[in-house]
C-alpha positions in Angstrom: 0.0 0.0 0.0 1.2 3.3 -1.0 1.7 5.6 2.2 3.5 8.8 0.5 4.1 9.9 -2.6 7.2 12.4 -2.9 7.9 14.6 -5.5 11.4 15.8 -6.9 13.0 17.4 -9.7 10.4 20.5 -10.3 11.7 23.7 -10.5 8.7 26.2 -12.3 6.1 23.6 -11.8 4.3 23.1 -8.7 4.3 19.5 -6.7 0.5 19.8 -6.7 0.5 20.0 -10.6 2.4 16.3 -10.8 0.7 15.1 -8.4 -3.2 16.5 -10.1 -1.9 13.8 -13.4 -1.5 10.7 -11.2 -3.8 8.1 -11.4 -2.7 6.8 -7.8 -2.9 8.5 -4.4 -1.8 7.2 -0.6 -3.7 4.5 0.6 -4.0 2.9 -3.6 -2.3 -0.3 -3.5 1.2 -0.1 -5.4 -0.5 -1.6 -9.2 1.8 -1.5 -12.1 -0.8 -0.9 -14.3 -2.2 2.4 -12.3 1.6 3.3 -12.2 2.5 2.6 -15.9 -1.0 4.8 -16.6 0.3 7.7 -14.2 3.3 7.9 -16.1 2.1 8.2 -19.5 -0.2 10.8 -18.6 2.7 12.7 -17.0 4.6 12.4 -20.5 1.5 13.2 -22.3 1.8 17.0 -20.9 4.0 17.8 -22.4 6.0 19.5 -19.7 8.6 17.1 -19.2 11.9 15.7 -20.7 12.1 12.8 -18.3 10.3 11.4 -16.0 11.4 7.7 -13.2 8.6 6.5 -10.7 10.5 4.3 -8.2 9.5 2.4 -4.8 11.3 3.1 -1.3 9.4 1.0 1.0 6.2 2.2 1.2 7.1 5.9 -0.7 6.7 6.1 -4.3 9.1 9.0 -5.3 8.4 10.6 -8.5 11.3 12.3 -9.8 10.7 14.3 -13.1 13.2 16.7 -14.9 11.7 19.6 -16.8 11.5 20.6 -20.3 13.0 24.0 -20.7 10.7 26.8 -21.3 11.9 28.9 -24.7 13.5 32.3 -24.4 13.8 33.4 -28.0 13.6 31.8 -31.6 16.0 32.8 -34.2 17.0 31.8 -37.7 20.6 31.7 -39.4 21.3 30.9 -43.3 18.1 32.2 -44.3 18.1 34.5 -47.6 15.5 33.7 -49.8 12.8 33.8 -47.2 12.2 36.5 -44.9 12.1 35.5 -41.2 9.0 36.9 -41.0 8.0 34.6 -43.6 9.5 31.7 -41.6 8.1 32.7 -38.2 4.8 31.9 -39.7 5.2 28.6 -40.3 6.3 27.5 -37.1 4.1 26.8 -33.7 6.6 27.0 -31.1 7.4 30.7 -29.6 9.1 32.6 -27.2 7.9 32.1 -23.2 6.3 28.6 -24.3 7.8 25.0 -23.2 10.5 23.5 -25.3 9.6 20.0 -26.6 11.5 17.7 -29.3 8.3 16.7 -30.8 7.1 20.4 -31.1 10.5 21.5 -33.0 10.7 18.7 -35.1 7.2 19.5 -36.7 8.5 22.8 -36.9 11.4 21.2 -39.1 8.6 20.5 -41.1 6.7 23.0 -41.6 10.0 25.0 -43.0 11.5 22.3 -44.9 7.6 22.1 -46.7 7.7 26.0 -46.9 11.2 26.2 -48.6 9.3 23.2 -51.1 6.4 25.2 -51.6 9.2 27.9 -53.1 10.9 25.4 -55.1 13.6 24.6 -52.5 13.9 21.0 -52.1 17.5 20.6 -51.1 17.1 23.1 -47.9 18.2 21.6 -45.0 17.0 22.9 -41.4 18.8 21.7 -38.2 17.5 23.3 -34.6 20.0 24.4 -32.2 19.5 25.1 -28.6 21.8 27.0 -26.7 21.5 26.6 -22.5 20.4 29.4 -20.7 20.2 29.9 -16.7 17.1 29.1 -14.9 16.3 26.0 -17.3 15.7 28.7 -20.3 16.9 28.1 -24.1 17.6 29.8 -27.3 16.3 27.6 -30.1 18.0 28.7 -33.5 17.0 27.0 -36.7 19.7 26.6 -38.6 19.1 27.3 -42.4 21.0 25.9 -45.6 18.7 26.8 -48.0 20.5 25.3 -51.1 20.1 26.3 -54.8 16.3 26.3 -56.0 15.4 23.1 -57.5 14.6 23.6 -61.1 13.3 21.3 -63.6 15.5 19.6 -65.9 13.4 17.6 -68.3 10.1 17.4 -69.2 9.0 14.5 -71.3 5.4 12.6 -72.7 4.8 9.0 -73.0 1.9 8.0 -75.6 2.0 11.4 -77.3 1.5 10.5 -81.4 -0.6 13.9 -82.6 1.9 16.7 -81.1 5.5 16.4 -80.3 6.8 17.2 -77.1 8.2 20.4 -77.6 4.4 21.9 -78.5 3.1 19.9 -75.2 5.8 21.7 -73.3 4.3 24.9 -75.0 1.2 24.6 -73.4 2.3 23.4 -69.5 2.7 26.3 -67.1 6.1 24.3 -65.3 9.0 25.0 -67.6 12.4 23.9 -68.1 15.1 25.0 -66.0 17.1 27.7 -68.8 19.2 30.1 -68.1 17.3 32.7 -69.9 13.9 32.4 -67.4 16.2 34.4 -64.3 12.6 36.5 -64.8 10.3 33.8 -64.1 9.7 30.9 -61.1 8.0 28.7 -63.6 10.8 26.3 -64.5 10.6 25.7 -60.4 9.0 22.5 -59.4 5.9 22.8 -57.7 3.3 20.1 -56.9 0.2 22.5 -57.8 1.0 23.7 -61.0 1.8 20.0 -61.8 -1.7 19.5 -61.1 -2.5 22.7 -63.3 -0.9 21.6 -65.9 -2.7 18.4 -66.0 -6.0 20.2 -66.7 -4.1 22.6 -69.2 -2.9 19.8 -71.1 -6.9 18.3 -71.1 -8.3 21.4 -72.2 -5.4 21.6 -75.4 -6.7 18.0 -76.1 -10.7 18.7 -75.7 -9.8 22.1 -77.8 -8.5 20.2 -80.8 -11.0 17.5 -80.9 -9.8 14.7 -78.2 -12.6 13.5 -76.5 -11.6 10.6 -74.8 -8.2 12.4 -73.9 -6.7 11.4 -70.2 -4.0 12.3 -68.3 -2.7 8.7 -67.2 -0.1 9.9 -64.9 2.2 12.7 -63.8 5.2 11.7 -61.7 8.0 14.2 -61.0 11.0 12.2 -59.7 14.4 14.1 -58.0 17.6 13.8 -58.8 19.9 11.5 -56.6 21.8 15.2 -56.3 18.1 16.8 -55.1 19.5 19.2 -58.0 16.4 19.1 -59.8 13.2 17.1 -61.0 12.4 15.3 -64.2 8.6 15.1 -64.9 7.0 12.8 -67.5 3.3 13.0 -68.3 1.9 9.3 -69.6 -1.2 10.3 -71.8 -3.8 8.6 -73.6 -4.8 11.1 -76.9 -7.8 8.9 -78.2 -9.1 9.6 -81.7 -10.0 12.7 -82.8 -14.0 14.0 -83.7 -16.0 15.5 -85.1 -19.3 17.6 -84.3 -21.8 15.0 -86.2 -25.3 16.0 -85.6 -26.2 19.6 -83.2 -29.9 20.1 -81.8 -31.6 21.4 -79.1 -33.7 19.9 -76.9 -36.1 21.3 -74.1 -38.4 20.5 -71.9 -39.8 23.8 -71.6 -43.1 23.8 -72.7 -43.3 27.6 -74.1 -39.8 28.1 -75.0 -38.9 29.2 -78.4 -36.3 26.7 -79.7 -36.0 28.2 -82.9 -34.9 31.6 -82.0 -32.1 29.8 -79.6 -31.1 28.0 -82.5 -28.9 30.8 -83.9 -27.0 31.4 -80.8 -25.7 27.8 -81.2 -21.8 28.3 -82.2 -21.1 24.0 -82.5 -21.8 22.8 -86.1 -21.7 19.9 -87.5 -18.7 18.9 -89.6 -16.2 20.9 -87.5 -13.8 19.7 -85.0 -14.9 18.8 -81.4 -14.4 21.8 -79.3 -15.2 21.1 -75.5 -14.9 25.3 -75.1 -17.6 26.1 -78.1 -19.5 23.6 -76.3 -19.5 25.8 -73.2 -20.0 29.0 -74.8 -22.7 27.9 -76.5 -24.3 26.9 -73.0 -23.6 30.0 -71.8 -25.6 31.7 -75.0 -28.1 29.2 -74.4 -28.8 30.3 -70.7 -28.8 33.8 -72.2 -31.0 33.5 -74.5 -33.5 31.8 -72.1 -33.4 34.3 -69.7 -34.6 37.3 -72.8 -37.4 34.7 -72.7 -38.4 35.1 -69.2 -36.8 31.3 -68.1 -35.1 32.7 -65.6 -34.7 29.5 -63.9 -33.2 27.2 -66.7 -30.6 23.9 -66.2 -28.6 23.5 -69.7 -26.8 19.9 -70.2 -25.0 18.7 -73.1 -26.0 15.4 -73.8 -22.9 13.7 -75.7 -23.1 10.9 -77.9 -20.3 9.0 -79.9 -19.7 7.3 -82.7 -16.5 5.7 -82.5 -17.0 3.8 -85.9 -17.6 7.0 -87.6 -15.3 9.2 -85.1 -18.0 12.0 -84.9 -20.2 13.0 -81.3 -23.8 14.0 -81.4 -24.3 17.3 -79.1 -28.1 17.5 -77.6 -28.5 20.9 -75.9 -31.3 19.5 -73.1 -33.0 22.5 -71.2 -35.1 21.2 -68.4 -36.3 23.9 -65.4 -33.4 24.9 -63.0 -34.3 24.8 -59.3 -35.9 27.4 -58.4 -33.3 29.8 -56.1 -33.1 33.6 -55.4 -30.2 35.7 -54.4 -30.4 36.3 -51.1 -27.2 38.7 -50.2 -24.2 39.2 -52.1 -21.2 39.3 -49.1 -17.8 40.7 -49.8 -14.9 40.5 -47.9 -11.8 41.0 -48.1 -11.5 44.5 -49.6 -9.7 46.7 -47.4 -9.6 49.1 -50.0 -11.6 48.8 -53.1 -15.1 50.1 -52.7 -17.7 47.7 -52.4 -19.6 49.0 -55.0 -16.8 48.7 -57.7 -17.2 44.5 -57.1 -21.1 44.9 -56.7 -21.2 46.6 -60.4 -19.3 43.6 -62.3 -21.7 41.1 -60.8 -24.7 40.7 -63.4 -26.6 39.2 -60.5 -28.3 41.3 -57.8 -30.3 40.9 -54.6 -33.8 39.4 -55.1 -32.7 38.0 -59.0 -33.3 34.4 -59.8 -29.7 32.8 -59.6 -28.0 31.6 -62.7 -24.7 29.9 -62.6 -23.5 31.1 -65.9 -24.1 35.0 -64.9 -22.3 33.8 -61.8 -19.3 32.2 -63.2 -18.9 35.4 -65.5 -19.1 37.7 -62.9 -16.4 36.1 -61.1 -14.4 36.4 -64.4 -15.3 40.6 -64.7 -13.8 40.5 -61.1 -10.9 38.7 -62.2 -10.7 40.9 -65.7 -10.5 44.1 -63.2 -6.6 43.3 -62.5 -7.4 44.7 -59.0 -7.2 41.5 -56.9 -4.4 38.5 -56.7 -7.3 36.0 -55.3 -11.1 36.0 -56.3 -13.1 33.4 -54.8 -17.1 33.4 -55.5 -18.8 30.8 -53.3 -22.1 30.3 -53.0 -24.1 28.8 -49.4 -27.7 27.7 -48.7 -29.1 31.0 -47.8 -32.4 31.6 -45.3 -34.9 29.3 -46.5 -34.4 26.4 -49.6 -35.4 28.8 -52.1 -32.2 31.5 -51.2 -28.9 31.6 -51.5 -26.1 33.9 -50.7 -22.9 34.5 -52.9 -19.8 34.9 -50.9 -17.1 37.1 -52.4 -13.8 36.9 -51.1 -11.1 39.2 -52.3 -7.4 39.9 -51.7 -6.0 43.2 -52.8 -2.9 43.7 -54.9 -1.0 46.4 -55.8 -3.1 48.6 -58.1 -0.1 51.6 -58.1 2.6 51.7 -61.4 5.7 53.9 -61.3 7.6 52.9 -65.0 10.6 54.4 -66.6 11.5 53.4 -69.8 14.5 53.8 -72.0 14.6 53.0 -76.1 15.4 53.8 -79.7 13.4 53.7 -82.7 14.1 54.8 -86.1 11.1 57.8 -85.6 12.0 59.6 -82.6 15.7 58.0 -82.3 16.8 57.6 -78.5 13.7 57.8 -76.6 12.7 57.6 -72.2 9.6 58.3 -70.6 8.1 58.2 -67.0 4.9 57.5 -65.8 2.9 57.1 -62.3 -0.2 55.6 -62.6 -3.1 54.1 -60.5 -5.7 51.8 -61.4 -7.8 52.0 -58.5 -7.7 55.5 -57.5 -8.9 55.9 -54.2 -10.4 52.4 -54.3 -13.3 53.7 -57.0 -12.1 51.8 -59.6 -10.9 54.6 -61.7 -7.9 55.7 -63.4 -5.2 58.4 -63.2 -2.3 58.7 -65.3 1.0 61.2 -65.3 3.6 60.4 -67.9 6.1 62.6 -69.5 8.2 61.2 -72.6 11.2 62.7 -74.5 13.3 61.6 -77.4 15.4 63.2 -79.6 12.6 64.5 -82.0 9.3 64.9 -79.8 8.5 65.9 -76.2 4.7 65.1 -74.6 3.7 65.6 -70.9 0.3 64.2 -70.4 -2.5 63.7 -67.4 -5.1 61.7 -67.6 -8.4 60.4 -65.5 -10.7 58.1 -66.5 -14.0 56.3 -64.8 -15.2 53.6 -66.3 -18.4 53.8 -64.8 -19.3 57.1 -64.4 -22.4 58.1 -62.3 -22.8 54.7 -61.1 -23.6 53.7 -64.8 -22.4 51.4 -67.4 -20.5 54.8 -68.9 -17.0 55.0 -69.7 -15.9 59.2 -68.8 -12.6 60.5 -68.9 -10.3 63.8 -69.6 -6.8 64.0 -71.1 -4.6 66.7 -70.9 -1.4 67.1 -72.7 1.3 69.2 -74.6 3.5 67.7 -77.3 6.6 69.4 -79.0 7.2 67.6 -82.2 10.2 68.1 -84.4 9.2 68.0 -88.2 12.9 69.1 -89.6 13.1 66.1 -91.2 9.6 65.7 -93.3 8.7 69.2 -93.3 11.0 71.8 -91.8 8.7 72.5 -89.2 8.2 72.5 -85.8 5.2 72.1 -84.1 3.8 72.6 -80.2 0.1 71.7 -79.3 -1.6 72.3 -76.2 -5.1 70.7 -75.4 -7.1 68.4 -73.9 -10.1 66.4 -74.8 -13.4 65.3 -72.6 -14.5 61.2 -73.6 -17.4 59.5 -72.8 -18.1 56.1 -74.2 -20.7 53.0 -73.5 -21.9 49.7 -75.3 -24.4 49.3 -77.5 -24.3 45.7 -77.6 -21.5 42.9 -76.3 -19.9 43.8 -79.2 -20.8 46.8 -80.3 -19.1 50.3 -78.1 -19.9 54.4 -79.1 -17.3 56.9 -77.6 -17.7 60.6 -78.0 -15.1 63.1 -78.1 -14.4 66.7 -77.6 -11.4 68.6 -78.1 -9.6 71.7 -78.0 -6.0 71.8 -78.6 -4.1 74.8 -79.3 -1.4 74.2 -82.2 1.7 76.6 -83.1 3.5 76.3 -85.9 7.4 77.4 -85.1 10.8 77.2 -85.9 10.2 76.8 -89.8 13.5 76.7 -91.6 14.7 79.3 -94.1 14.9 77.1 -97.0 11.5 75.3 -96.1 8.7 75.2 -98.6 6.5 78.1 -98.9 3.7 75.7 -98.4 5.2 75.4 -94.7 5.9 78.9 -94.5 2.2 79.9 -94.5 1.2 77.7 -91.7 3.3 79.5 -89.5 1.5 80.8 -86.4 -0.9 79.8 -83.8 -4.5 78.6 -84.3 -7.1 77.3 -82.4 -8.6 73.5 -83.1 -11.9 72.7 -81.5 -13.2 69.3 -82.4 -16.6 67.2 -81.8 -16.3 63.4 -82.6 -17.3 59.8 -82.1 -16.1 56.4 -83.1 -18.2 52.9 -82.9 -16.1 50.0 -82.9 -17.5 46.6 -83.3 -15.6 44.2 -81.8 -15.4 40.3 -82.2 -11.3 39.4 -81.6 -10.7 36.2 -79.3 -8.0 38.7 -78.0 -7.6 42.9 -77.5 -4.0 42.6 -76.3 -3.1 39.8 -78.7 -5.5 38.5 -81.4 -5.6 35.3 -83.0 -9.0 35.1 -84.7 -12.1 37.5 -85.4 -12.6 40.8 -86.7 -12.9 44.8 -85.6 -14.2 47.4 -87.6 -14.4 51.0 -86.6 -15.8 54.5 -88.0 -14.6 57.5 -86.9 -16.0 60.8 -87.5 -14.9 64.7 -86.4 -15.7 68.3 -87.4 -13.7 70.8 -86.1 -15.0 74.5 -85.9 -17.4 74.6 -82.9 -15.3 77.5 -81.7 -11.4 77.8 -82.7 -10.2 79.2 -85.9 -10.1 76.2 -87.6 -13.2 74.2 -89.8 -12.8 70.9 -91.1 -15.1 67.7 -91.2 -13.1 64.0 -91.3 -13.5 60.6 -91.5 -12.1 57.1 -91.2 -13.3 53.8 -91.5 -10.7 50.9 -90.5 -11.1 46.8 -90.3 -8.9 43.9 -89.1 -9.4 40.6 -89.6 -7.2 37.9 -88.2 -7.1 33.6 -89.2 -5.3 30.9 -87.5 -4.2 29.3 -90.5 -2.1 26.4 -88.7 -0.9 25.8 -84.9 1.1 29.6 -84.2 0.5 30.6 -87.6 -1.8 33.5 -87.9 -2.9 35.5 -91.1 -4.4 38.8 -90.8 -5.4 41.6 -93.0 -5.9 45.1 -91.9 -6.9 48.5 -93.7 -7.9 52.2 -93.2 -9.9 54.2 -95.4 -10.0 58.4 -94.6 -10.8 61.6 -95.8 -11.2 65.4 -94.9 -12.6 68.6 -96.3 -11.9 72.0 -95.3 -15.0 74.5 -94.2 -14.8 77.5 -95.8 -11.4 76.9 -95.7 -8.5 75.1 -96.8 -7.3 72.5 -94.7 -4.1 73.2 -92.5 -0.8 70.9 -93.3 -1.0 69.4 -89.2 -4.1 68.1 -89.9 -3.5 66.0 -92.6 -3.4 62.4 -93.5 0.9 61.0 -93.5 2.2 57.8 -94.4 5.2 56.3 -94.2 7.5 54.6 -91.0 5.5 52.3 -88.7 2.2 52.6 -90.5 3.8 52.1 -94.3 6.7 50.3 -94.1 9.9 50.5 -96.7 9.1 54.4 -96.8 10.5 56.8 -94.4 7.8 58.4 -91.8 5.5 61.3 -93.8 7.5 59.4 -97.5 4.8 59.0 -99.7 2.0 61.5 -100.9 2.3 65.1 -101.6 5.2 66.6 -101.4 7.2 70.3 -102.6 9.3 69.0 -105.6 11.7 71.7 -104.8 12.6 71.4 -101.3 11.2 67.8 -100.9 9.0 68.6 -98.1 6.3 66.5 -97.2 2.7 68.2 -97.4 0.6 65.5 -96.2 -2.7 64.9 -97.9 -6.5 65.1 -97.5 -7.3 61.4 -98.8 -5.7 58.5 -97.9 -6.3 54.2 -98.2 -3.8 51.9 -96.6 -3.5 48.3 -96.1 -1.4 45.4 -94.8 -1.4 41.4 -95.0 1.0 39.7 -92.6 1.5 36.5 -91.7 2.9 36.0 -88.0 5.0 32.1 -87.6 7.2 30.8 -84.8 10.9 31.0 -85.4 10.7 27.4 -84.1 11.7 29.4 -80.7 9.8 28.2 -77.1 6.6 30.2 -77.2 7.5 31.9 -73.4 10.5 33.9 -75.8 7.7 35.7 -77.6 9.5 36.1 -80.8 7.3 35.8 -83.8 8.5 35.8 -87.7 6.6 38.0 -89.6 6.2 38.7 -93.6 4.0 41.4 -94.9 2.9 43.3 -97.9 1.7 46.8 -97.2 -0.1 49.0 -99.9 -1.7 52.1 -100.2 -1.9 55.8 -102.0 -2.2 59.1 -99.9 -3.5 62.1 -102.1 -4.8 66.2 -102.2 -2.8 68.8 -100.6 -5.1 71.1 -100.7 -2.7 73.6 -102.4 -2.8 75.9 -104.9 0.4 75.7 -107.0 2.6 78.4 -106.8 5.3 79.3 -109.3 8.5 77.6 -109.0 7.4 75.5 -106.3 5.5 72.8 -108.0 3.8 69.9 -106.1 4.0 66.3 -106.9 0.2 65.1 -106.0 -1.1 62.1 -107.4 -3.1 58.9 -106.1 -0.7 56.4 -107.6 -0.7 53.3 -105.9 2.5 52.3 -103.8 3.6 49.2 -102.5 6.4 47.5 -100.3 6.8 43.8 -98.8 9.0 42.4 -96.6 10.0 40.0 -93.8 10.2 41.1 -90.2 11.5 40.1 -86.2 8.9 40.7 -83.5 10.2 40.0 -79.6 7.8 40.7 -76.9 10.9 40.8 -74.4 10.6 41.0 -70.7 11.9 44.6 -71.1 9.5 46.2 -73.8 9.0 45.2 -77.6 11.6 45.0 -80.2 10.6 45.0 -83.9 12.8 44.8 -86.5 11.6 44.8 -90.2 12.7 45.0 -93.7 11.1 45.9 -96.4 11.7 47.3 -99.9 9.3 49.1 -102.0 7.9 47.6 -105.3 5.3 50.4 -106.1 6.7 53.7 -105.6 7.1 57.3 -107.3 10.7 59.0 -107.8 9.9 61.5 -105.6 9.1 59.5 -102.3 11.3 58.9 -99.7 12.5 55.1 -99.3 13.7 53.2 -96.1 14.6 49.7 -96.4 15.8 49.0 -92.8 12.9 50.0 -89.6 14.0 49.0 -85.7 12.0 50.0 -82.9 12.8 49.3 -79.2 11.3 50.3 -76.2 11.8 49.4 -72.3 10.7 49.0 -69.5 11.7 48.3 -65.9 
């Protein structure tokens, strides 16, 4: 029988404490199993390194010895991670009790966070260094080693595509020595997972149905150097859309006039992404019909005999669900108003997942966020719900210098501050100034892309550009204006933006021996002007088109106020084609013309070609011109057009350099002169025309075009340039 129970070894911790975790007390009979049970609770705490239970008659003396209690945590060898970084990750801190277990999960948690940044060779070893009164320092020391890149990537069962365009379309790159820029040719277990759905939708985009990502397995080095990954893959056959129709169960539904928005025909390739647009149209076009609660399913069927797949649109009544609330957190900054307005789904309107799924999109578009999650949760009652928007801000603020030559201005640099979401309203304000060795502009701009709380796009430029003409037309020139813009849609395609401007223009520094043309525009005169443009949109791409059109028409009279009267118009259209994988085809043209009001019009005003928009002729080289001192006039009528053809250089796709071969045309005609004598004018609407080959890089620091091109239609008295270069940075 246990008599006394004696306590020894605690130092912070009181004898009462041990004595609360045992499952034995004086008078208990000495059981091994009650004393076995008494020490494993002990341990369990957590508060003790060691602990011995021994028996001195009838005494059981429990004698523990303490874990030491942390004084401070500190990191060496760490320089890729920020110890602030690191003191995240790990549980134990300062004034807490020291355990092995406890630091050793912190090993983990660092030696997972160094992973997570493409560090697998770090090494962490914890250090404690003794203090007085049973205190330690716990240091984590830190070799973080080189960052563990990826040396090969490589398919198994690939037979359509080749590696190297697979590799094209995979986030994870190769380690090279030329990505220093980038983090992609890290490895990292998530965007190994990315790129498995990247490579499915490459496969459902060209007309793989029954593609499958077999396995992905990314194996290290022996050195921990780096990882080779090989994707196995199964491509399937390749089909076609065989026959497209819509079915619903809709009793008053108009199929036929849903049958147009239907994008998948028959005969083309399978297209897993028409297929969803079209649902998306589909939903649309229900809800103009009042069926606001609609449930849109593709109903697949193949034919593997004949290699084609039957698409069955099948609309059936949605559940019928409300918007409760619309929640949004996360914005510290941006307004909640500027999220509320991308969302095409309000409080009180029947949900719709497709309106939902592009809202989150708009949010997304908005560059004003580095996460957007849209969630939705059972709201109130069965028939609510409530969309949960969770934001986190980025950086919306852009300070830029740049540095660059091109064959126009020669050596160029510019500034510029800008902010995308000014005062977290979602608008825009701009300061830039720009020099090079032929023009100077300082400009300030604001813009609101929904002004008044409406679906309006409002803005106001001013500016003041110093332009030297020596070169084409002995001239300088210095304008001074601004201009008032307000624009909206007409359709989803379909935009009208207004203009109105007032820019005062002075004609200075006209050279001696310059044409007397030139000579008479010397002065100052004022240039008030009222326009609009509609553009009508259908490119996959504003930024960087591959396939669809644009067309715009632009119109502007000058003379409400000012001292000059003119009325002008333009009318341009691109169309591009994907004519093979990375090979794109696109033509392009401009059509304008002016006429003076009572007046003739003034040289500035004209129409130029020549440099980057006519290529093999110098900047202002074709059109009218003084025959005597070779100045260029400019001209009231003018046509223009290119056809290029953009192809890989059989470079990786991340370089961004393109090949390019082009064939530009076009006349430029009417001065607007009256001849006088001895200084004839050579005015005619001849047609010119130049091809060539050309180098586009879309480098990390700015573009870089190079292009060459020599004139085949020309007259003796333009002005040639065979050799165009163009650079720009920024940084």
């Amino acid at each position: 029988m246990i008599k006394a129970i004696q306590v020894t070894g605690t130092q912070r911790i009181e004898e009462s404490t041990v004595r609360s975790y045992l499952v034995v007390k004086p008078g208990d009979a000495f059981d091994p199993d009650r004393i076995d049970q008494s020490l494993k609770a002990l341990f369990a705490t957590g508060l003790f390194a060691d602990i011995t239970m021994q028996r001195s008659g009838d005494v059981l003396t429990v004698n523990v010895v303490e874990n030491p209690i942390i004084n401070r945590i500190a990191f060496e060898g760490n320089h890729h991670l920020e110890e602030k970084d690191l003191s995240k990750e790990v549980q134990l801190r300062a004034r807490v009790v020291y355990t092995r277990t406890k630091v050793q999960n912190d090993v983990q948690r660092l030696l997972e966070l160094y992973r997570r940044s493409g560090r697998f060779a770090a090494t962490v070893e914890p250090k404690i260094i003794q203090l007085d009164q049973n205190r330690v320092d716990l240091v984590f020391e830190i070799n973080e080693g080189s960052r563990t890149g990826v040396g090969r990537i490589t398919f198994v069962g690939n037979h359509r595509f080749d590696d190297s365009r697979l590799r094209e379309e995979l986030q994870t790159k190769e380690s090279r020595w030329y990505r220093f820029l980038s983090s992609d040719d890290s490895y990292d277990p998530d965007r190994l997972n990315y790129d498995r759905d990247l490579l499915r939708r490459f496969y459902l985009a060209h007309g793989y149905a029954d593609f499958r990502v077999i396995s992905a397995v990314a194996e290290l080095a022996p050195d921990r150097s780096e990882f080779y990954i090989t994707f196995t893959i199964d491509e399937g056959e390749r089909y076609k859309f065989g026959k497209v129709g819509i079915v619903s169960k809709l009793k008053d539904l108009d199929v036929d006039k849903l049958q147009e928005l239907v994008t998948t025909e028959e005969g083309d390739w399978y297209n897993a992404k028409d297929v969803e647009d079209t649902i998306a149209k589909l939903t649309t076009g229900a809800g103009d019909q009042q069926f606001a609660f609609v449930d849109i399913k593709p109903n697949i069927v193949r034919h593997r005999e004949e290699l084609t797949l039957d698409v069955n649109y099948e609309i059936d009544e949605g559940p019928r669900v409300y918007v409760e609330r619309i929640d949004i957190n996360g914005n510290l900054r941006t307004l909640d108003k500027v999220i509320r307005r991308e969302f095409q789904l309000a409080e009180g309107d029947p949900f719709n997942a497709s309106r939902l799924a592009r809202s989150q999109q708009r949010l997304k578009d908005l560059n004003y966020f580095d996460k957007v999650d849209v969630t939705t949760v059972p709201g109130s009652t069965p028939d609510r719900t409530v969309i949960q928007v969770n934001v986190a801000e980025k950086s919306t603020g852009e300070v830029s210098v740049g540095a660059g030559y091109s064959t126009t201005d020669g050596v160029l640099g510019n500034f510029a501050i800008r902010e995308h979401d000014f005062l977290g309203r979602g608008q825009n304000l701009e300061l830039s100034i720009s020099a090079s060795q032929k023009t100077q502009q300082y400009n300030i701009s604001f813009s609101d892309p929904y002004f008044l709380d409406r679906n309006l796009t409002a803005g106001v430029d001013l500016f003041r550009i110093i332009r030297n003409n020596e070169n084409t037309s002995s001239y300088y020139v210095r304008s001074t204006g601004g201009n008032l813009h307000l624009g909206y849609p007409l359709s989803d395609h379909l935009t009208q933006t207004w203009t109105y401007s007032m820019v005062d223009t002075s004609i200075t520094n006209i050279d001696t021996s310059a044409s007397v043309y030139i000579q008479e525009e010397e002065g100052a005169r004022l240039v008030s002007s009222v326009g609009q443009e509609l553009a009508y949109d259908r490119r996959d791409s504003k930024l960087d088109p591959s396939e669809g059109y644009i067309v715009r028409l632009s119109t502007d009279a000058a003379g409400a106020g000012g001292s000059t009267r003119y009325a002008r118009g333009r009318l341009s259209a691109a169309y591009y084609y994907p004519v093979a994988d990375q090979w794109i085809a696109s033509l392009s043209g401009e059509a304008g013309g002016m006429h003076g009001l009572g007046q003739r019009v003034h040289v500035s005003d004209r129409f130029f070609l020549g440099g980057d928009n006519f290529r093999g002729f110098q900047t202002g080289g074709i059109g009218p011109r003084d025959t005597t001192t070779r100045d260029a006039l400019g001209g009231r009528y003018m046509a223009h057009g290119t056809a290029d053809l953009a192809f890989p250089l059989g470079l990786p796709a991340e370089f961004g350099v393109t090949g390019h071969a082009f064939t530009d045309a076009g006349t430029l005609w009417s001065a607007d002169e009256v001849a006088i004598a001895g200084n004839p004018i050579a005015d005619d609407s001849h047609i010119r025309l130049s091809s060539g080959v050309g180098v586009g890089w879309k480098s990390p620091m700015g573009p870089i075009r190079v292009d060459l091109a020599y004139p085949i239609l020309k007259q003796s008295y333009d002005r040639k340039e065979l050799f165009r270069f163009s650079f720009g940075t920024r940084f």
